[in-house]
C-alpha positions in Angstrom: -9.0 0.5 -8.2 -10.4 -3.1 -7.5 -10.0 -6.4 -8.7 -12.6 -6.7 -12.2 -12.7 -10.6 -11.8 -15.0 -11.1 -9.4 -14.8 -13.5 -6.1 -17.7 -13.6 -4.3 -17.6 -15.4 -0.5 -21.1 -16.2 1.6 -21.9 -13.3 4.1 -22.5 -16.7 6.1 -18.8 -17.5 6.0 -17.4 -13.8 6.7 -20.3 -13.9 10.0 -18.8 -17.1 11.3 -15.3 -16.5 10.3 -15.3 -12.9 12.3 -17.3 -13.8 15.3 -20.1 -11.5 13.6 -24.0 -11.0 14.9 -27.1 -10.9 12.6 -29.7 -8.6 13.5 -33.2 -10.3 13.4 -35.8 -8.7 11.1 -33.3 -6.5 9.1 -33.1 -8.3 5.6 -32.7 -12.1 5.1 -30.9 -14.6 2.7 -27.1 -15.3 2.6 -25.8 -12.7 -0.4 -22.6 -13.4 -2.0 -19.8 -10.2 -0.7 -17.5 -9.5 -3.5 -16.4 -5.8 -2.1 -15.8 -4.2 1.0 -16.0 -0.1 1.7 -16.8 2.0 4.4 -17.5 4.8 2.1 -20.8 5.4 1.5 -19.9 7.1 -2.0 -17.3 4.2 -3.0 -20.0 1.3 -2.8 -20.3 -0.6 -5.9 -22.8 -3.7 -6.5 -22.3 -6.7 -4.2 -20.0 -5.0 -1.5 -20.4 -5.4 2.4 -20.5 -1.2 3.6 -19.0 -1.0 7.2 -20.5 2.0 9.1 -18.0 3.1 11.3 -17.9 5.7 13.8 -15.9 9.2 12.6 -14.7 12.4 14.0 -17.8 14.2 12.5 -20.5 11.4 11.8 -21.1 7.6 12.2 -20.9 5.9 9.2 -24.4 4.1 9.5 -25.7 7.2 8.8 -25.1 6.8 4.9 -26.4 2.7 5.1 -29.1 3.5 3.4 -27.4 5.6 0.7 -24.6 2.3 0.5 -27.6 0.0 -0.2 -29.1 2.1 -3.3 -25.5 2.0 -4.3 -25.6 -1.9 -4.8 -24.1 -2.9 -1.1 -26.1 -6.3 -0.2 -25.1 -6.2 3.6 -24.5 -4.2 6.5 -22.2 -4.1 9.2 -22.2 -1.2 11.9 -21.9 -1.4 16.0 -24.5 -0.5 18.4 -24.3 2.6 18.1 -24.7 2.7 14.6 -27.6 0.3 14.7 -29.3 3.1 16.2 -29.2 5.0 13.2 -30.2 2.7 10.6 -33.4 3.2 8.6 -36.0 1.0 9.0 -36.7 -1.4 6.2 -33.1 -1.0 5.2 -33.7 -3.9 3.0 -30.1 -5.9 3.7 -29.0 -8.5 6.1 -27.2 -6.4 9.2 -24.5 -7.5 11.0 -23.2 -6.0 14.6 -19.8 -6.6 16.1 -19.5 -5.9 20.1 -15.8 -5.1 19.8 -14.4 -1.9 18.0 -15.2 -2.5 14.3 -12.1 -0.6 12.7 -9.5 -3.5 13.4 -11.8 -5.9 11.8 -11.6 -3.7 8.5 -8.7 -4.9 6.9 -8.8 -9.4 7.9 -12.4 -9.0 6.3 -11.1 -7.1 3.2 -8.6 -9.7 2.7 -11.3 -12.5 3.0 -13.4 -10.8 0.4 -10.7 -9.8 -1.8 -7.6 -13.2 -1.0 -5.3 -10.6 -1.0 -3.7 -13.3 2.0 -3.1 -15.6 -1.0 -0.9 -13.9 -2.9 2.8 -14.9 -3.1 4.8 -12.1 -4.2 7.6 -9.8 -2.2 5.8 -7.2 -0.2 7.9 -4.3 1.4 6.9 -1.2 3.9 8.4 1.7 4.1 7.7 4.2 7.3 9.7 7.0 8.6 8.9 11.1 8.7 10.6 11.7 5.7 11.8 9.9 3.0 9.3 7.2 2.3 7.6 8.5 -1.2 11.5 8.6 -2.7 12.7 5.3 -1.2 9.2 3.4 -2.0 10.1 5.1 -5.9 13.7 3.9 -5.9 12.6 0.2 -4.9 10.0 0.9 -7.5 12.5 1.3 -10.0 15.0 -1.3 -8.9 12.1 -4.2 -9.1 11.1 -3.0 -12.7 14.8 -3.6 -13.6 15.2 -7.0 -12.0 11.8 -7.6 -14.1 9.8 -8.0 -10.9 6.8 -5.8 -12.2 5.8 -3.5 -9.0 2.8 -2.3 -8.1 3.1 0.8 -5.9 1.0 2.6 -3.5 2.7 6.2 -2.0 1.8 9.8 -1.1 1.5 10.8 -4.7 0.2 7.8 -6.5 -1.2 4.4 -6.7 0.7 2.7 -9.7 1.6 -0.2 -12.0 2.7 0.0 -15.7 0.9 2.4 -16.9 -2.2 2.5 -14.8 -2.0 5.8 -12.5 -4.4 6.6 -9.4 -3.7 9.8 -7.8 -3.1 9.8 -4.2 -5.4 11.4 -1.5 -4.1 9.4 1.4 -0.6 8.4 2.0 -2.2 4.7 2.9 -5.4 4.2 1.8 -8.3 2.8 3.7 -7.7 -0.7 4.7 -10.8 -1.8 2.4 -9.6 0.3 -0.5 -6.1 -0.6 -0.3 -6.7 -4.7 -0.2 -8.8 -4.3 -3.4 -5.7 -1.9 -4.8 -3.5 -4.6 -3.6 -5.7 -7.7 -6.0 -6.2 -5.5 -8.5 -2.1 -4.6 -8.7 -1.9 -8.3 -9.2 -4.2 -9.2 -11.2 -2.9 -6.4 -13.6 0.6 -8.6 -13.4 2.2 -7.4 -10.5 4.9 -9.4 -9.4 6.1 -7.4 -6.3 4.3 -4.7 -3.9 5.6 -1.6 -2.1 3.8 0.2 0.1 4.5 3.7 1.8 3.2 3.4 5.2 2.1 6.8 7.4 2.2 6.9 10.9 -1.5 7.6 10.4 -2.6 4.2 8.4 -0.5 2.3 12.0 -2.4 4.5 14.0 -5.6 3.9 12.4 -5.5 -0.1 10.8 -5.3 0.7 7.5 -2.7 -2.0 6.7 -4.1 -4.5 8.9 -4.5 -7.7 6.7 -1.0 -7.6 5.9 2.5 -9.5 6.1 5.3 -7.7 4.8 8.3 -9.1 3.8 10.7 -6.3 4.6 9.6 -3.1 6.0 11.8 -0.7 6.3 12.0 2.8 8.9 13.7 6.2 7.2 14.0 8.7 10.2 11.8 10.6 12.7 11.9 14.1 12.8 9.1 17.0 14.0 6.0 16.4 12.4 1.9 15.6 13.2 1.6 16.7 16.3 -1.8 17.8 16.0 -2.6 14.3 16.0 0.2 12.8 18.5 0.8 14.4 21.9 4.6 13.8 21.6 7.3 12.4 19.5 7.5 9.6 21.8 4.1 8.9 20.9 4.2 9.4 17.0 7.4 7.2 17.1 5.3 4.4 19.0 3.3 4.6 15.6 5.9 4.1 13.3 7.2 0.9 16.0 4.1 -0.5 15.2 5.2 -1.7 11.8 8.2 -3.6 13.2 5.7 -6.3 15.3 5.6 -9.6 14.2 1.8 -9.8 13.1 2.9 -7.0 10.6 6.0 -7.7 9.3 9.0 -10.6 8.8 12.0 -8.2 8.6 12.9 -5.0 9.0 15.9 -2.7 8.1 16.1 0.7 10.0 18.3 3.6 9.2 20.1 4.8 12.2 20.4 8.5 10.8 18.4 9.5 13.5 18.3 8.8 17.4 14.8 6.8 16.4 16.8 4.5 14.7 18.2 2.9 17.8 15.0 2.6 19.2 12.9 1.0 16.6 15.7 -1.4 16.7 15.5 -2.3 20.5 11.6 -2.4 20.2 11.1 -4.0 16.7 9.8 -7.8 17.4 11.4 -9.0 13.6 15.2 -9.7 12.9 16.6 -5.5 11.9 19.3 -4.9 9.8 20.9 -1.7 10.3 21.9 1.0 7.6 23.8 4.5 8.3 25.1 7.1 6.2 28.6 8.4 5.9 30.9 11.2 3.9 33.7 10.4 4.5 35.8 7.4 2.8 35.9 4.4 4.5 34.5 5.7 7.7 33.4 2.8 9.7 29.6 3.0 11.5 28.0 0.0 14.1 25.7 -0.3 11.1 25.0 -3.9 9.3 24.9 -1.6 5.8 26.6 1.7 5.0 26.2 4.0 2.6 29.1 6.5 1.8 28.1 9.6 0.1 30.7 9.6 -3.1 29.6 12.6 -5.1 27.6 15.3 -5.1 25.5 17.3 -7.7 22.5 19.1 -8.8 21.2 16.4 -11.0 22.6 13.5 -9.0 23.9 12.0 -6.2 26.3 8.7 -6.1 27.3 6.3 -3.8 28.3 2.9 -2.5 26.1 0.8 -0.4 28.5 -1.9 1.2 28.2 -4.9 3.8 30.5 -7.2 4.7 28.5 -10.5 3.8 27.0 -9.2 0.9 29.3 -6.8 -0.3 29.2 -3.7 -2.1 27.3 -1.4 -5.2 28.2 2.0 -6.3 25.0 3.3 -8.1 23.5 7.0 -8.1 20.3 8.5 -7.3 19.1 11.1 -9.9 18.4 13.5 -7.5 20.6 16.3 -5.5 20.9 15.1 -1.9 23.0 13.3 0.9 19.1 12.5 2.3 18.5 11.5 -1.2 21.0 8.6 -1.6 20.5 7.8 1.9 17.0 6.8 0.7 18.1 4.8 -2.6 20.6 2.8 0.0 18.2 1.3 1.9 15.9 0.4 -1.1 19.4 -1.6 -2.3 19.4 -2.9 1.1 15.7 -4.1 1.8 16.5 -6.0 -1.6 19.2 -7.6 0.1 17.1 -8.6 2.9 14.7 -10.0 0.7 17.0 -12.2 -0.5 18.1 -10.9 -4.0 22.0 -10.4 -4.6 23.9 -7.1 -4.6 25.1 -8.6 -8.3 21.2 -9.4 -9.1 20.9 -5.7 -8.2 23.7 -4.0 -10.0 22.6 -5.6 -13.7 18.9 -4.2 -12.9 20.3 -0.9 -12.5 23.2 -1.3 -15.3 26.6 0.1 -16.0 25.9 3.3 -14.7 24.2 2.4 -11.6 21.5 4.8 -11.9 18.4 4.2 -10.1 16.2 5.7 -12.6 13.3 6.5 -10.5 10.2 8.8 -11.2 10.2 10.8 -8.0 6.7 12.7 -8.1 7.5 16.6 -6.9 11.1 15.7 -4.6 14.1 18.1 -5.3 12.4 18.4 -9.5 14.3 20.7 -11.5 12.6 23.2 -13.6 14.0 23.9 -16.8 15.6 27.6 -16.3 17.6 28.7 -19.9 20.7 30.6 -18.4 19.0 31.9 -15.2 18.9 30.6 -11.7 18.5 27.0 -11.2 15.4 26.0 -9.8 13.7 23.3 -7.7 10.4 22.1 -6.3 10.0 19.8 -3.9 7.0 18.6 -1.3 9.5 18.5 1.5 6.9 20.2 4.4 8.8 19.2 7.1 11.8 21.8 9.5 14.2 18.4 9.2 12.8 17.9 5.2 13.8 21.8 5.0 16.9 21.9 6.7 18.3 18.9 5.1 17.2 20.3 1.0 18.8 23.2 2.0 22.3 21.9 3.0 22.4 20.1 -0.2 21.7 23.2 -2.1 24.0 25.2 0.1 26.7 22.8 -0.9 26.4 22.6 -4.4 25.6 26.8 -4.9 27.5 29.0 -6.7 25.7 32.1 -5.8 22.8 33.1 -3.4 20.3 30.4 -2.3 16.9 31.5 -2.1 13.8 29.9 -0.4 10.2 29.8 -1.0 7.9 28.3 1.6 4.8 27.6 3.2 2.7 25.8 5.7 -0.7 24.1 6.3 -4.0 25.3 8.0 -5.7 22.6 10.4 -2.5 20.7 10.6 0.6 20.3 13.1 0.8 23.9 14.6 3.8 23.5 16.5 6.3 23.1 13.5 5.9 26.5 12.0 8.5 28.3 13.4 11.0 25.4 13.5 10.4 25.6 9.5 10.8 29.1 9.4 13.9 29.1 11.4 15.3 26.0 8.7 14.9 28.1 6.1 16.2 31.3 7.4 19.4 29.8 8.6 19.6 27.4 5.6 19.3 29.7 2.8 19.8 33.3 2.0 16.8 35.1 1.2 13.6 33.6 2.5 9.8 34.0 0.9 6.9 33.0 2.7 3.8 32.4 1.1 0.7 30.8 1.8 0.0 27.1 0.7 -3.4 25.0 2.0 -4.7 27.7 4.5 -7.9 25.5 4.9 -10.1 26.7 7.4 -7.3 28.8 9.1 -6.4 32.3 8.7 -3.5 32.5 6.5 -2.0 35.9 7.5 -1.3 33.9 11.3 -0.1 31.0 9.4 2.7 33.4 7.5 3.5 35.1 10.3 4.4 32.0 12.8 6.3 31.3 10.4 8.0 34.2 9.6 8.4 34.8 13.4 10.7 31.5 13.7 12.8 32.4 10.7 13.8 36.2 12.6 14.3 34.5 16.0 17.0 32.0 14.1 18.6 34.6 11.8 17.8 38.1 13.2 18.1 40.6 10.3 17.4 37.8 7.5 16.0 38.6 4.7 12.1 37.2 4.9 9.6 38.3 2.8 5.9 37.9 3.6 3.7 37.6 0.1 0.1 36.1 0.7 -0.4 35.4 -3.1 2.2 32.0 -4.0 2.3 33.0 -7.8 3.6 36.2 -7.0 5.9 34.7 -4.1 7.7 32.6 -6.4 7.6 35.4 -8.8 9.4 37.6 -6.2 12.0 34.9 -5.9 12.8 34.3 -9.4 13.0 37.8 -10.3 15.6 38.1 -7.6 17.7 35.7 -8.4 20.8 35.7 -10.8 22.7 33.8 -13.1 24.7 30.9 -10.5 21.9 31.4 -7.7 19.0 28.4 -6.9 15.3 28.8 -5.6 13.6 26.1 -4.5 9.9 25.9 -3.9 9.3 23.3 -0.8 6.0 22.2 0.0 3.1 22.1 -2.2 5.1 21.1 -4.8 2.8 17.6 -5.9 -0.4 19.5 -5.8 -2.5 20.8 -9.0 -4.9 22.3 -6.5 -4.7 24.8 -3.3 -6.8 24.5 -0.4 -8.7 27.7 1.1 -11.8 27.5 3.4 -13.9 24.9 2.2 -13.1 25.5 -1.5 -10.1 24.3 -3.9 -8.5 26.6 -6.0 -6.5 25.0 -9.3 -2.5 26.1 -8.8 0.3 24.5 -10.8 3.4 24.6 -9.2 5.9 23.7 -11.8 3.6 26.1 -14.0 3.7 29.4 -12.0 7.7 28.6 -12.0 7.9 28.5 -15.2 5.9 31.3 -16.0 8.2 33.4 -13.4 11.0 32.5 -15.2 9.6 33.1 -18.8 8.6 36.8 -17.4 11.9 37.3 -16.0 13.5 36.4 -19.5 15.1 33.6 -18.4 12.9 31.4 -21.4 
């Protein structure tokens, strides 16, 4: 997705505007840049390609396949200068200094994405992001504020829809994203913000208005030595060069200390259950009630005053979420009564949540759920929901991911196991791992919780969530977590087309529940 009305700016400006070198006798001229990528297979006529260095390969390997794509300049470091081709045909530009910090101020030269004077809001956190960046989403459409959205499962405005493969994008992918949202009439932005696009600049270029945190809880440790470390990630969001306000939900311990290390004014935001139980929190939200198609709620301050809207959605997490989109609002300067006639007299917050808590239709039988929670706090949290709101026996499918955060396995396992009644574990991206070891770390935390628990090991995931329906009954729930957004599994190299929501269905059609 990038801007179709082209603005072209001098590779002359960008070189003296970034402190950039020009190599002597590797192309000439001053080209006009209208694009920037640093994927070789994304170049498109006129862009600057950036060869950077990677895990696996330096980018200035694939210059010359950029140029026959249409890319009029180069820019690499010295080590990548050693691996252009000769007679590469372009003007080449080095930088001394570490090129990926660059990435995203030279996008938004190319692209003006500085320019643009509309409400921009962040949301970070370990869970909870894709829902709350959905539920500001939907708020802004009913204020008339056309949004254009970019989260784990989709790049979106109106009806133009870009699958997600990143939570963030690129930098250089997401500025032209970002001009493209607005020249397609966007009139606010939201952006879902990993720990991973902090970590690695992919929203450098950017100002946000508000950015908000959701929680911390065990996840990515493959990539961060400790929590302390992955929360100095999400911190990062809260400096000053990044963002003018912030609003952190103190749910979690993490709360307290993005507050004391967050550069920006905070406004704080806490959930309770009880009625008119008091918190230190700037905003509350109480929980008011509880179902398995919605959740409802008041979201009070004592400046601004108070809303009682709903998520449609089953989940004390859930609403927790949809508060703080209410709040950020706030901060932004719009008025809880601005607010309540965008979501009307019901106060729903009718949000399109891709794959979270998505109830399958069931006939008579069981109800069921899929969600992309992959997470032990994501489980444990689903889980108590359910557990509230079940009737009969509450039975749990689950998974977890080759090549990724190793250490988590058997917290999920024990989530599950002491959050629900019957536990299945199946397999879900094994990548390059073996899956059987996968299953059985897991499985292996959920007996140490709950010794004696029912856990079932099935390898295959349609005949996993086959084993669950078929043992379920009339006033029992299964919910599938993790996996839930894909259409595609992941297994050694290769992808292998699955359907969640279609492999439930069919369960529940062959059970004779449809």
């Amino acid at each position: 997705m990038r801007p179709t009305s082209i603005r072209s700016v001098p590779l002359s400006a960008l070189e003296r505007g970034f402190d950039l070198r020009r190599v002597r006798g590797l192309g000439s001229g001053d080209p006009f840049v209208s694009g920037v990528s640093i994927d070789g297979s994304a170049v498109v006529q006129g862009d600057l390609y950036i060869g950077l260095p990677g895990a696996r390969h330096h980018g200035a390997a694939f210059a010359g396949q950029a140029v026959e794509a249409g890319a009029v300049a180069i820019l690499t470091d010295d080590d990548g200068m050693l691996l252009l081709e000769r007679g590469i045909g372009v003007p080449v530009l080095v930088r001394d200094r570490p090129l990926r910090p660059l990435v995203g101020d030279l996008a938004a030269a190319v692209y003006d994405t500085s320019s643009l004077d509309l409400p921009f809001f962040a949301v970070t956190g370990t869970n909870g992001k894709t829902s709350t960046t959905h539920f500001l989403e939907a708020v802004l459409a009913g204020m008339g504020l056309v949004p254009g959205v970019s989260s784990t499962a989709e790049r979106r405005i109106g009806a133009t829809v870009i699958p997600s493969k990143l939570t963030t994008p690129e930098a250089a992918e997401l500025h032209g994203i970002v001009a493209r949202m607005a020249e397609l009439g966007a009139r606010s932005l939201v952006i879902e913000v990993s720990a991973h696009a902090l970590t690695r600049h992919r929203v450098d270029g950017f100002l946000f208005d508000v950015s908000a945190f959701t929680n911390l809880s065990h996840d990515h440790l493959d990539d961060y030595a400790d929590m302390d470390e992955y929360l100095a990630a999400k911190v990062e969001l809260f400096r000053s060069s990044r963002s003018r306000r912030a609003v952190v939900n103190l749910d979690t311990p993490a709360g307290a200390t993005v507050v004391e290390r967050a550069e920006v004014p905070v406004a704080t935001i806490a959930t309770v259950t009880e009625p008119g139980a008091e918190t230190a929190a700037d905003w509350v939200v109480e929980i008011t009630e509880e179902s398995l198609d919605h959740t409802a709620f008041v979201v009070r301050h004592a400046v601004h005053g108070s809303l009682a809207a709903r998520v449609p959605v089953v989940g004390r997490h859930m609403a927790a979420n949809g508060g703080l989109a209410i709040a950020m609002l706030v901060e932004a300067g719009h008025s809880i009564d601005e607010i309540s006639r965008a979501l009307g007299a019901d106060g729903l917050i009718d949000a399109d949540l891709p794959a979270r808590a998505v109830r399958i239709p069931s006939g008579s039988g069981p109800t069921v759920f899929i969600d992309s929670g992959h997470s032990p706090d994501a489980f444990e949290k689903t889980l108590a929901s359910l557990r509230r709101l079940t009737a009969g026996r509450l039975i749990a499918v689950i998974g977890a991911n080759g090549d990724r955060d190793t250490t988590k396995r058997a917290d999920m396992g024990a989530a599950a196991a002491l959050g629900s009644d019957l536990v299945v574990v199946t397999d879900h991206h094994p990548r390059g791992e073996d899956p059987a070891v996968i299953r059985s770390a897991v499985v292996a935390g959920a007996l140490a919780a709950r010794p004696g628990a029912d856990v079932r090991d099935i390898a295959d995931p349609a005949s996993a969530i086959r084993s669950a329906v078929s043992a379920a009954s009339e006033g029992d729930v299964v919910v599938w977590m993790g996996l839930a957004g894909k259409d595609h599994r992941e297994l050694d190299g290769t992808t292998v087309p699955f359907s969640v929501p279609g492999e439930t269905t069919a369960a529940l059609r062959e059970s004779g529940w449809l």
